[in-house]
VOVOTI-222419 format. One record per residue (C-alpha): y, z, x. Coordinates in Angstrom, 1 decimal, always signed. Each point is the difference from the previous one (the first is absolute). Example, Ala and Ser with C-alpha at 12.3 -4.5 7.8 and 13.67 -1.06 7.14 Angstrom:
VOVOTI-222419
REC,-4.5,+7.8,+12.3
REC,+3.4,-0.7,+1.4
//
This chain:
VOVOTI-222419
REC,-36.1,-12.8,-219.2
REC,+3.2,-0.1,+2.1
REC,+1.1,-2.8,+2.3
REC,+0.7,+1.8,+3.6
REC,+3.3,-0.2,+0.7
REC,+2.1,-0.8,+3.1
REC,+2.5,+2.7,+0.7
REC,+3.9,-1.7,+0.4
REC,+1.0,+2.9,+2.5
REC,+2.9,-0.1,-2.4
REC,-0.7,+4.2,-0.7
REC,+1.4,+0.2,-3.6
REC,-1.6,-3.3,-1.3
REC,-3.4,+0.7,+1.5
REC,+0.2,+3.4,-2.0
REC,+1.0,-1.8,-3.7
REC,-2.4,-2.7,+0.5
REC,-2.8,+2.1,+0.8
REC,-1.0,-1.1,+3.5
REC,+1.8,-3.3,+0.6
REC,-0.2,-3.7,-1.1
REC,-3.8,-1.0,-1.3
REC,-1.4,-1.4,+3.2
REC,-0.4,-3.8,+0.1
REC,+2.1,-0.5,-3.1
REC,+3.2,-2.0,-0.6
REC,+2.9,+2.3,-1.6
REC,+3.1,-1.2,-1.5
REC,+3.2,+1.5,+0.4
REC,+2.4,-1.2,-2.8
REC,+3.7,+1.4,+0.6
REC,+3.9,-1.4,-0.9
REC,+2.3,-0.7,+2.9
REC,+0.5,+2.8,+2.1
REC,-2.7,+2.2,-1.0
REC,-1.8,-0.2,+4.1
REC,-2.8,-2.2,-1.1
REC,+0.6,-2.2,+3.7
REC,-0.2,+3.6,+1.4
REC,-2.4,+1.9,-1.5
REC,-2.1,-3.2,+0.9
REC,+1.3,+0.2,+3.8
REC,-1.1,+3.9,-0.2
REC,-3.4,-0.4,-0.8
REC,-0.7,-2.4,+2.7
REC,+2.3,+1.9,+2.2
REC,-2.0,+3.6,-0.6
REC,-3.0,-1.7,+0.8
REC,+0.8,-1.0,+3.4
REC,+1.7,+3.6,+0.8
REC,-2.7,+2.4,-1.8
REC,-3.3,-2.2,-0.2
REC,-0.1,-2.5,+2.6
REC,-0.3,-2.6,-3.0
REC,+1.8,-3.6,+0.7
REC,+1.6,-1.5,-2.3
REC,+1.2,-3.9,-1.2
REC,+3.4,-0.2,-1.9
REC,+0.5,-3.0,-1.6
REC,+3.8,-1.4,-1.7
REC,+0.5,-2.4,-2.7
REC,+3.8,+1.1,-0.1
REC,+1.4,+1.3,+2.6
REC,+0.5,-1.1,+3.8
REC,-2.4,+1.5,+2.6
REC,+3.0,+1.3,+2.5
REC,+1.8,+1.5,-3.1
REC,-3.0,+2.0,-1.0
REC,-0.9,+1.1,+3.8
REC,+4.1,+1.2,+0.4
REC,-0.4,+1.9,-3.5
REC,-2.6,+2.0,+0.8
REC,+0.9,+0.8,+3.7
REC,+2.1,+2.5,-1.9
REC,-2.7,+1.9,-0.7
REC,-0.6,+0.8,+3.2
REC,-3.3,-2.6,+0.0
REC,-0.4,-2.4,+3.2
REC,-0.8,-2.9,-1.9
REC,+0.2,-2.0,+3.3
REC,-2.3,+2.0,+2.3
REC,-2.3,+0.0,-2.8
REC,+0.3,-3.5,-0.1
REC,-0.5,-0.8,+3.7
REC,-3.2,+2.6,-0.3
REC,-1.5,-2.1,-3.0
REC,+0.2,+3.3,-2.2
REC,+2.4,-2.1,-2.4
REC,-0.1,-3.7,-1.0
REC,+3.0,-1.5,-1.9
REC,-1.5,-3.3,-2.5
REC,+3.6,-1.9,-0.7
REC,-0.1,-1.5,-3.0
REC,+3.7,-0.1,-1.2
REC,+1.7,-3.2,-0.9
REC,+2.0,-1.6,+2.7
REC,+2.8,-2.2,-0.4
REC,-2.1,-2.9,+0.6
REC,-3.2,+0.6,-2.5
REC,+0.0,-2.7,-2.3
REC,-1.7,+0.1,-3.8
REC,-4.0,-0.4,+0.2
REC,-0.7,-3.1,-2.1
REC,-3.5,+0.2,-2.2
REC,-2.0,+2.4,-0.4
REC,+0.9,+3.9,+1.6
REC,-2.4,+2.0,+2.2
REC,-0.2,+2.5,+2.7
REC,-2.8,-1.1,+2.0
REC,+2.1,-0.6,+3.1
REC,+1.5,+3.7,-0.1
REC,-3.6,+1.8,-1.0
REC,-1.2,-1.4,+3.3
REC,+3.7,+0.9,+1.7
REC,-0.9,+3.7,-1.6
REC,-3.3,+0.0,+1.0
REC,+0.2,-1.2,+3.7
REC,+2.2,+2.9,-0.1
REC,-1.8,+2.9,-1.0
REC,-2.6,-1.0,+2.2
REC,+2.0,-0.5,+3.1
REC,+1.5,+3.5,-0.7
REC,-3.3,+1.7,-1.6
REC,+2.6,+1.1,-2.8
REC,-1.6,+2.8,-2.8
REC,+3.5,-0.6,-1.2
REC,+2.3,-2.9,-1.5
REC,+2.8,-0.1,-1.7
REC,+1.6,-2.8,-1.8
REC,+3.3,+0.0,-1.3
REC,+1.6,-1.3,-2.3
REC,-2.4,-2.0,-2.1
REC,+2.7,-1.0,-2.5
REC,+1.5,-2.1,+2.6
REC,-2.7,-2.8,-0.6
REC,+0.9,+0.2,-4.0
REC,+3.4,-1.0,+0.7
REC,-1.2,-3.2,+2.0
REC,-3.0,-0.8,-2.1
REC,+0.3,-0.3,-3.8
REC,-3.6,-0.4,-0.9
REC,-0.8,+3.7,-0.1
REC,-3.8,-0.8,-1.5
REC,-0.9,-1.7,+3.2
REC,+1.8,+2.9,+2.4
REC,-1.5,+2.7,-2.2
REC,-3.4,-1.9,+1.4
REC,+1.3,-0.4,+3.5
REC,+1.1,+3.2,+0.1
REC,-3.8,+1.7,-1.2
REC,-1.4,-2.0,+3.2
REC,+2.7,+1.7,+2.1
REC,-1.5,+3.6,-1.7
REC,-3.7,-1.3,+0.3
REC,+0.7,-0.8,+4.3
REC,+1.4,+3.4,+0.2
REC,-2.6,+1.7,-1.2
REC,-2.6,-2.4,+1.2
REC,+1.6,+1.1,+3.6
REC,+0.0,+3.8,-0.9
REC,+3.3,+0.8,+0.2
REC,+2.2,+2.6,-2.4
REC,+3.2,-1.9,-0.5
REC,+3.4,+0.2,-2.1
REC,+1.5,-2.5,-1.6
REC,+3.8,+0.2,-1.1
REC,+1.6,-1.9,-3.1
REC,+3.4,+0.3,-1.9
REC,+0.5,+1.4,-3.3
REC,+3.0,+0.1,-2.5
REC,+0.4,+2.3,-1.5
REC,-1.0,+4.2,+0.9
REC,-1.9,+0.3,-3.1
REC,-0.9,-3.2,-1.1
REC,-2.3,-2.9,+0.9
REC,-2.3,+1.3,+3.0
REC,+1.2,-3.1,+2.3
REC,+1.8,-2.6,-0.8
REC,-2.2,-2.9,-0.7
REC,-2.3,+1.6,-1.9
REC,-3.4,-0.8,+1.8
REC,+0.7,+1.6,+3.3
REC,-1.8,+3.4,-0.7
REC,-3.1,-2.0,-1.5
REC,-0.6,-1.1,+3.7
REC,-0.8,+3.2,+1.6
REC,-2.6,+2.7,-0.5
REC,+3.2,+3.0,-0.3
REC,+3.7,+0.3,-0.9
REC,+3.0,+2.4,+1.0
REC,+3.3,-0.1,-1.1
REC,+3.1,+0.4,+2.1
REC,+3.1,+1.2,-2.2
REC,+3.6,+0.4,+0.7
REC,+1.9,+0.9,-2.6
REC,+3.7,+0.6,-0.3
REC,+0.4,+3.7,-1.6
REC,+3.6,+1.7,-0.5
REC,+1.4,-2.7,+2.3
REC,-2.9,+0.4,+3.0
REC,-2.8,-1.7,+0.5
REC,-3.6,+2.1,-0.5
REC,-3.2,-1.6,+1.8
REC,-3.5,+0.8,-1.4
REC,-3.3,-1.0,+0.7
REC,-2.9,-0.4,-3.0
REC,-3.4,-0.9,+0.7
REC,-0.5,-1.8,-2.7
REC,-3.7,-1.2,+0.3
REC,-2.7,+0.6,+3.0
REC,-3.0,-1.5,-1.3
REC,-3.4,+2.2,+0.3
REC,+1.7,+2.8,+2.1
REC,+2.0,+2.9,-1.2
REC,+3.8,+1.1,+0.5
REC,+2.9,+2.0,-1.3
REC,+1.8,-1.6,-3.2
REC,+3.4,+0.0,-0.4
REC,+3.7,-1.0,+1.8
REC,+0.6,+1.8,+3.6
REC,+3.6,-0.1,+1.5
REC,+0.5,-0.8,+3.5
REC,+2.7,-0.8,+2.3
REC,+0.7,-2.3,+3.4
REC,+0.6,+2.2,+3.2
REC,+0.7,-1.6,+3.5
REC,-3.2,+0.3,+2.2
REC,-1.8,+1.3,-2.7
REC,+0.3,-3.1,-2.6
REC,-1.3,+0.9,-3.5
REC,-0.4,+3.4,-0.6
REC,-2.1,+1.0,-3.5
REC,+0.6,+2.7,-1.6
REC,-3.1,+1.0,-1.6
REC,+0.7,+1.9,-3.6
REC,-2.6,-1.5,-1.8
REC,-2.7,+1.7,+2.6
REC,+1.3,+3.6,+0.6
REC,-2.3,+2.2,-0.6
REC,+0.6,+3.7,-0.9
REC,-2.0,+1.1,+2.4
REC,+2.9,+2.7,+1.8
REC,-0.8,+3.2,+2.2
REC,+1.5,+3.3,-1.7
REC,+1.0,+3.2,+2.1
REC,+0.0,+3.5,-1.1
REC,+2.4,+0.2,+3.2
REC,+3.8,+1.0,-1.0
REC,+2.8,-0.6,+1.8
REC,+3.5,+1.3,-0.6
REC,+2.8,-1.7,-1.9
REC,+2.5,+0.8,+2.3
REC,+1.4,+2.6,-2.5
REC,-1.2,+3.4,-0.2
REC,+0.4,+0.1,-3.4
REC,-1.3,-2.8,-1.3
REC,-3.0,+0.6,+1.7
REC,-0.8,+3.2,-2.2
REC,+0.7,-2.4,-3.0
REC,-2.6,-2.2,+1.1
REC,-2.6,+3.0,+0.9
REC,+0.3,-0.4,+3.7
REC,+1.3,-3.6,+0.6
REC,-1.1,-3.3,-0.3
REC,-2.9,-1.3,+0.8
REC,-0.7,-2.0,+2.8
REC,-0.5,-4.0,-0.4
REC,+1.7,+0.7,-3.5
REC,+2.5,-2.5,-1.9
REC,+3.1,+2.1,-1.2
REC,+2.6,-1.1,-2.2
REC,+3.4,+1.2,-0.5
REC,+1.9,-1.3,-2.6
REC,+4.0,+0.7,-1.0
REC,+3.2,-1.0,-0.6
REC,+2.6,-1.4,+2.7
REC,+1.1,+3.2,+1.9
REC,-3.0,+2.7,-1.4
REC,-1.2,+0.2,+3.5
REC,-2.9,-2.4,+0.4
REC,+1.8,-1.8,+3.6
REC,-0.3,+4.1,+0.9
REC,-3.4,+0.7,-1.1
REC,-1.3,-2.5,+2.2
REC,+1.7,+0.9,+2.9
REC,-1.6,+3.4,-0.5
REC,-3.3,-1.9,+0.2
REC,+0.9,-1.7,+3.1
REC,+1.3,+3.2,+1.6
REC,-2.5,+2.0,-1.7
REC,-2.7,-1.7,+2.9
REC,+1.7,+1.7,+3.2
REC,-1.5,+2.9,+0.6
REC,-3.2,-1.6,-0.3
REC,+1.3,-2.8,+2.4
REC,-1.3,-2.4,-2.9
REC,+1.5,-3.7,+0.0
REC,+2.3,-1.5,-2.9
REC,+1.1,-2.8,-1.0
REC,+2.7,-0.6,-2.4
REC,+1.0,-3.2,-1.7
REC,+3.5,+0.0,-1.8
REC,+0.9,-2.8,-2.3
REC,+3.2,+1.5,-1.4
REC,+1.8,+1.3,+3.4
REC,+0.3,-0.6,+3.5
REC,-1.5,+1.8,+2.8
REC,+3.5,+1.7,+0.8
REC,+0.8,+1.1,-3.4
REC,-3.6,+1.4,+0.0
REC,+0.7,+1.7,+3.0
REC,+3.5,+1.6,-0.5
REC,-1.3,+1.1,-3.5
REC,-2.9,+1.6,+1.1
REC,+2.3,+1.9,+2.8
REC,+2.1,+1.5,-3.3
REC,-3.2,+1.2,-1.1
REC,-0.8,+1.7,+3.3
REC,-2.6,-2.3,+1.4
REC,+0.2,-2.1,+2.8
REC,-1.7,-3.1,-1.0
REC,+1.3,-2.0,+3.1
REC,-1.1,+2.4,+2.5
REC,-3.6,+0.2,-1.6
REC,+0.2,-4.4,+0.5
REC,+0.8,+0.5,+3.4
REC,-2.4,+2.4,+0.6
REC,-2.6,-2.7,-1.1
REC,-1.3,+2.1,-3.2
REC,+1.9,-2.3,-2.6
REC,+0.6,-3.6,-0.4
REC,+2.8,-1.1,-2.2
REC,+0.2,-3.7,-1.9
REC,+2.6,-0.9,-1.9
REC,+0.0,-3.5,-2.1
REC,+1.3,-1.5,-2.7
REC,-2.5,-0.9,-2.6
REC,+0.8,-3.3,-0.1
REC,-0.2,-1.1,+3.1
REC,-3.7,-0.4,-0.5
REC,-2.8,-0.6,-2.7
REC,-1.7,+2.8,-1.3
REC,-3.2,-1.2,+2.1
REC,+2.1,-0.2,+3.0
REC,+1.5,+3.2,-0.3
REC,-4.0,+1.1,-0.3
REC,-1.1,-1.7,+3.2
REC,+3.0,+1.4,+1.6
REC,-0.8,+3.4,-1.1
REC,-3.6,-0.6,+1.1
REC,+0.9,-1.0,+3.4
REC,+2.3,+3.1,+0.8
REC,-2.4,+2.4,-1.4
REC,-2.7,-1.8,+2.7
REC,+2.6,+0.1,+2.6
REC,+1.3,+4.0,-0.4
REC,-3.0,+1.3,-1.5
REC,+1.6,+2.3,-2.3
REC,-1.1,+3.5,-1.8
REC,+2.5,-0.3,-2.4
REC,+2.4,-2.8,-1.7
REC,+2.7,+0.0,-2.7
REC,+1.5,-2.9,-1.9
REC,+3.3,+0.4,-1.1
REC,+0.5,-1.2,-2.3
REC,-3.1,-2.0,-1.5
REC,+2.1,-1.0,-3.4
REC,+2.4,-1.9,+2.6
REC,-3.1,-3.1,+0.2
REC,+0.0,-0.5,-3.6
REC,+3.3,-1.6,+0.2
REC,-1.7,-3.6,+0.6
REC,-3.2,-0.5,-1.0
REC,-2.3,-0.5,-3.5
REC,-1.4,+3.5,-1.4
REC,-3.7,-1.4,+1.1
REC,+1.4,-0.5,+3.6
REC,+1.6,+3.4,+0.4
REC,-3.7,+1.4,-2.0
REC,-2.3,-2.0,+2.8
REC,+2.6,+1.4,+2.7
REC,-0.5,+3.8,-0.6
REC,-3.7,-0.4,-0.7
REC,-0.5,-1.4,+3.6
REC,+2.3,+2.0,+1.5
REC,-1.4,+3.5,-1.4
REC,-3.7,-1.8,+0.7
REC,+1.3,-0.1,+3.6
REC,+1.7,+2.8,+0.4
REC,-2.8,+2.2,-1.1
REC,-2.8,-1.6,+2.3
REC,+1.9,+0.7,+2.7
REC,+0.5,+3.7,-1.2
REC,+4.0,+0.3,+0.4
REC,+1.7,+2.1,-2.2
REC,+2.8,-2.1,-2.1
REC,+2.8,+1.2,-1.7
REC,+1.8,-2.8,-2.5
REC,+3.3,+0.5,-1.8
REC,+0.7,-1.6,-2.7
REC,+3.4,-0.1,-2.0
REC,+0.3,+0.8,-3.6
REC,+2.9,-2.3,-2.0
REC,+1.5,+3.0,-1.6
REC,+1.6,+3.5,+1.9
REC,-2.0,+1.9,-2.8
REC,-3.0,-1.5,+0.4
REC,-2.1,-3.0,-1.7
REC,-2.6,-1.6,+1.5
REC,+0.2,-2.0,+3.2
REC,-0.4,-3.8,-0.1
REC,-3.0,+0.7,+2.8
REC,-1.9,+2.8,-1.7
REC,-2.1,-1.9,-2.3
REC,-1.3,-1.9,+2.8
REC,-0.6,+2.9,+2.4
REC,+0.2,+3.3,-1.8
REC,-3.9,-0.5,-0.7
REC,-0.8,-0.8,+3.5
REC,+1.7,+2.6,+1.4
REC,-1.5,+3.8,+0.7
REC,+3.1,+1.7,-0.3
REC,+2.9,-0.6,-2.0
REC,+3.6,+2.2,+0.5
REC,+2.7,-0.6,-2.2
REC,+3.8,+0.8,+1.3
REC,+2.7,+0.2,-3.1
REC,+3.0,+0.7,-1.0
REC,+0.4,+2.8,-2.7
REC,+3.2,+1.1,-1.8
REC,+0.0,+4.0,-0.4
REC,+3.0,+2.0,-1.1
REC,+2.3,-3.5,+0.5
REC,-1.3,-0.5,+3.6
REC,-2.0,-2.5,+1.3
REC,-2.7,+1.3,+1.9
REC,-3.3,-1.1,+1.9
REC,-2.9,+0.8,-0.5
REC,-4.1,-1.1,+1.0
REC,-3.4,+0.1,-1.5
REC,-3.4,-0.4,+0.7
REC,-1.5,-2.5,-2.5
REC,-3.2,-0.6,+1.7
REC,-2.2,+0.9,+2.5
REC,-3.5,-1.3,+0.2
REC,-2.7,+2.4,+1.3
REC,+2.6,+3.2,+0.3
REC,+1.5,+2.1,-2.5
REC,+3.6,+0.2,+0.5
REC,+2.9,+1.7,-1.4
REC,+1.3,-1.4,-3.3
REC,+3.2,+1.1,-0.7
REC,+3.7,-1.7,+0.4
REC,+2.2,+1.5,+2.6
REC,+3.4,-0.3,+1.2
REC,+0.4,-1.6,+3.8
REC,+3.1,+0.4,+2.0
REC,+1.2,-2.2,+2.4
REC,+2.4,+1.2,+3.1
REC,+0.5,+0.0,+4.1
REC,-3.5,+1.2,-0.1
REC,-2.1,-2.4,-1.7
REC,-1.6,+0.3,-3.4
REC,-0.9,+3.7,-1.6
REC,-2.1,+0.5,-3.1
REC,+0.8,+3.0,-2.1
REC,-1.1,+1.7,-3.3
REC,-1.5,-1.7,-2.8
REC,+2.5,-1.0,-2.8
REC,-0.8,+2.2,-2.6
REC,+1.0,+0.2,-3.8
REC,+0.3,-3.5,-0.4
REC,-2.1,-2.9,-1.6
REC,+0.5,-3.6,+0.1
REC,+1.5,-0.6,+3.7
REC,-2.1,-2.5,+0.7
REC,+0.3,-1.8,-3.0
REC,+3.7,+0.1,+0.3
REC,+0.4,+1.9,-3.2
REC,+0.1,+3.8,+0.7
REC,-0.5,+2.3,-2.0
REC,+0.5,+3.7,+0.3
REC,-2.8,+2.0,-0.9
//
C-alpha cells in the first residue's frame, strides 16, 4: 500500500513523484554545488505557506540566517512577514567565529530539543535541514553522527512532520553524497545534478528512491526563474494523451493547401525542412499571415533574424507582417539561442503563449537551438515542447535547416521528424544547368496529400507552387536521373 503523500505545490515535481513527498517521512536531497539544493529546500517550505497554509521550520548547519532570508527575497517570498506571523521559524545552527571544538563524546541532544521546541511553537508539518554535511566536516567520528543523526530522523517523524534534508555530493554520477552514510538516514533520496554539457551547465532532478510509494523514474531537467524559483520540466511524466481535430485550417498558401487536401490541421506540429535560402523564413510567414482573415493570433519566434529583417523581408514578399503586429494579431520574438538554456528558452515560450494566447506559432528556425546543447537535451526539449504545444491545441510550424543546398538530412529531424504530423521538404534541384526550388509533401498523418515534387518560385509576390517535375528520378536523392 502507498504512503499518502504531501503535495510540494511545486507543479512539475508533484506530477513525477506521484502526489508529493511521503507524508511524515524524512527525504534527502543529495546535489553538487550549485545544483538549488538550499532552494529547492526554501521552495517547499515556501509553497506551503503560499498554497496550503502549512508552516514550516528551516533549519542551517552552513549558512547564516540573514544570508538565506536575502537569497530568497528574490523570489519574491516575504520571509520576514512570515517570520513576524510565526508561518516560518529559522533554527541557526551555523558555526560562528567563536564555536570552539566539543571535547568527548558528540551528540545532538541540545539541538533535537532546539528543533523540537520549534516545530511545536510553529505547529510545523514541514522542516527542512540543510546542509547535513556541515556537521561531518566538524565531527570526524561519522559512526556516532550516523547514530545522532537517526535520532534527529526518529524526532521528526515522532512529531509528524515531512521534511528534506540537503547534503553535498562530488561528483554528478558518482557516490550519492559525500560521506557515504548520509542517504542511510532517511526513509527517501533525490538527486540534484548540474552538469557542465558543451560548455553550459544542465540541472536535473532524479528521484532516486521513495520508499513504499510510487513515482516517475528517470532524470528531469529544470531551470531557476526569478519569482518562480525551480521550474521542472517534466519529460519523464508526459503522457500521450493529446486532443486531435478533423478541423483544417489554411497554410497561408493557396497552393499548398491543395497539396495537403485542404490544409493543415488544427492543433497540428508541421515541419518544414530545407536548405539556407529554399524558402522556409517564407513559408512561415505565410503561416502567420495565413491567420488574418480569420482574425486568428500568431506568434512567431525567430532564432536566426531580427524582427526588422523579418519585417522588411516579408514586405518583398507582399505581406505586411508589421502592420498585422500592430494590429495585435501577431507577436514577434527574436533571440539568440544562446542567450538562454534550452529549458529557459521552454519556460519563456510557455509564458508568452499564456500571455498572447495564440492560434498559431512558428519557430524559425528550430535547428538554430542545437547549437549548444547534448543530443539528449535538444531530444527532451522538443518532446516537451510538442507535448505542450499540442495540449494547448496551437498549430506549430518548425523549420528546420538541411546542411547541404541539395538536400540531406537535417541535424533536427531524427529527433522530431517522428513526432511531427506533417513533414514539407524545400530543396534545391539542378534542371537543364539551373538551380531551381522545389517542395514536397513527405508526410501527412490522417490526410492523403499530394505526392509529387514541384517547382516553387519566389518573387515580389511571395512564394508560387507550380507543376510537378516530370521525367526525372532521383531529385531528392541528389542523383537524377532522366527517365
Amino acid at each position: 500500500m502507498n504512503i499518502p503523500k504531501l503535495e510540494t505545490g511545486i507543479a512539475a515535481f508533484d506530477l513525477i513523484s506521484e502526489g508529493g513527498l511521503p507524508i511524515g517521512r524524512t527525504t534527502l536531497l543529495a546535489g553538487s554545488s550549485g545544483s538549488a539544493k538550499t532552494l529547492f529546500a526554501a521552495q517547499f517550505l515556501a509553497m506551503g505557506i503560499l498554497k496550503f497554509n502549512q508552516n514550516g521550520v528551516f533549519v542551517t548547519f552552513e549558512e547564516q540566517v540573514e544570508d538565506i532570508r536575502n537569497d530568497l527575497k528574490s523570489f519574491g517570498w516575504d520571509i520576514d512577514q512570515w517570520e513576524s506571523e510565526g508561518k516560518w521559524t529559522f533554527v541557526d545552527g551555523s558555526a560562528k567565529e567563536e564555536d570552539v571544538i566539543t571535547i568527548g563524546e558528540f551528540d545532538l541532544s541540545a539541538f533535537r530539543v532546539r528543533l523540537e521546541r520549534s516545530i511545536i511553537k510553529n505547529k510545523a508539518q514541514r522542516v527542512v535541514i540543510d546542509s547535513i554535511g556541515s556537521i561531518f566536516t566538524h565531527f570526524p567520528e561519522h559512526n556516532i553522527i550516523r547514530q545522532e543523526m537517526s535520532k534527529v530522523s526518529m524526532t521528526l517523524r515522532r512529531m509528524k512532520t515531512t521534511a528534506i534534508i540537503t547534503t553535498e555530493r562530488t561528483e554528478e554520477y558518482g557516490a550519492i553524497s559525500r560521506y557515504g552514510v548520509e542517504e542511510f538516514l532517511t526513509d527517501n533520496v533525490m538527486i540534484l545534478r548540474n552538469v557542465l554539457v558543451n560548455e553550459r551547465r544542465r540541472r536535473t532532478i532524479e528521484i532516486l528512491k521513495f520508499r513504499g510509494s510510487n513515482h516517475v523514474k528517470g532524470e528531469n531537467p529544470f531551470t531557476i526563474v526569478p519569482m518562480k524559483a525551480v521550474v521542472i520540466v517534466p519529460v519523464s511524466a508526459m503522457n500521450l494523451n493529446q486532443h486531435s481535430s478533423s478541423q483544417r485550417i489554411t497554410s497561408g498558401v493557396q497552393e499548398l493547401d491543395q497539396m495537403c487536401g485542404g490544409g493543415f490541421f488544427k492543433g497540428s506540429i508541421v515541419l518544414v525542412s530545407g536548405a539556407t535560402g529554399a524558402g522556409k523564413t517564407l513559408l512561415a510567414a505565410n503561416f502567420m499571415n495565413g491567420g488574418k482573415d480569420k482574425n486568428e493570433r500568431c506568434l512567431l519566434l525567430a532564432f536566426e533574424e531580427s524582427r526588422e529583417q523579418i519585417f522588411r523581408n516579408a514586405k518583398g514578399w507582399g505581406q505586411d507582417l508589421e502592420q498585422l503586429e500592430a494590429d495585435g494579431f501577431l507577436k514577434v520574438v527574436s533571440n539568440y539561442p544562446e542567450v538562454r538554456s534550452l529549458e529557459d528558452h521552454l519556460i519563456n515560450i510557455q509564458d508568452l503563449v499564456q500571455e498572447f494566447k495564440p492560434d498559431r506559432i512558428a519557430i524559425d528556425s528550430i535547428s538554430a537551438l542545437t547549437r549548444n546543447p547534448s543530443e539528449r537535451g535538444f531530444q527532451e526539449f522538443v518532446v516537451a515542447l510538442t507535448n505542450f504545444l499540442k495540449h494547448e491545441g496551437i498549430t506549430s510550424m518548425f523549420s528546420a535547416t538541411t546542411h547541404m543546398l541539395t538536400g540531406g538530412a537535417s541535424i533536427t529531424e531524427g529527433d522530431i521528424a517522428t513526432i511531427t504530423d506533417t513533414i514539407i521538404l524545400l530543396r534545391y534541384v539542378e534542371l537543364t544547368g539551373e538551380m531551381q526550388r522545389s517542395i514536397t509533401m513527405l508526410k501527412m498523418r490522417g490526410s492523403r496529400h499530394d505526392a509529387y515534387i514541384r517547382r516553387i518560385l519566389i518573387d515580389e509576390e511571395g512564394m508560387r507552387i507550380g507543376a510537378p517535375i516530370t521525367g526525372i528520378s532521383g531529385l531528392l536523392s541528389n542523383n537524377p536521373i532522366v527517365a
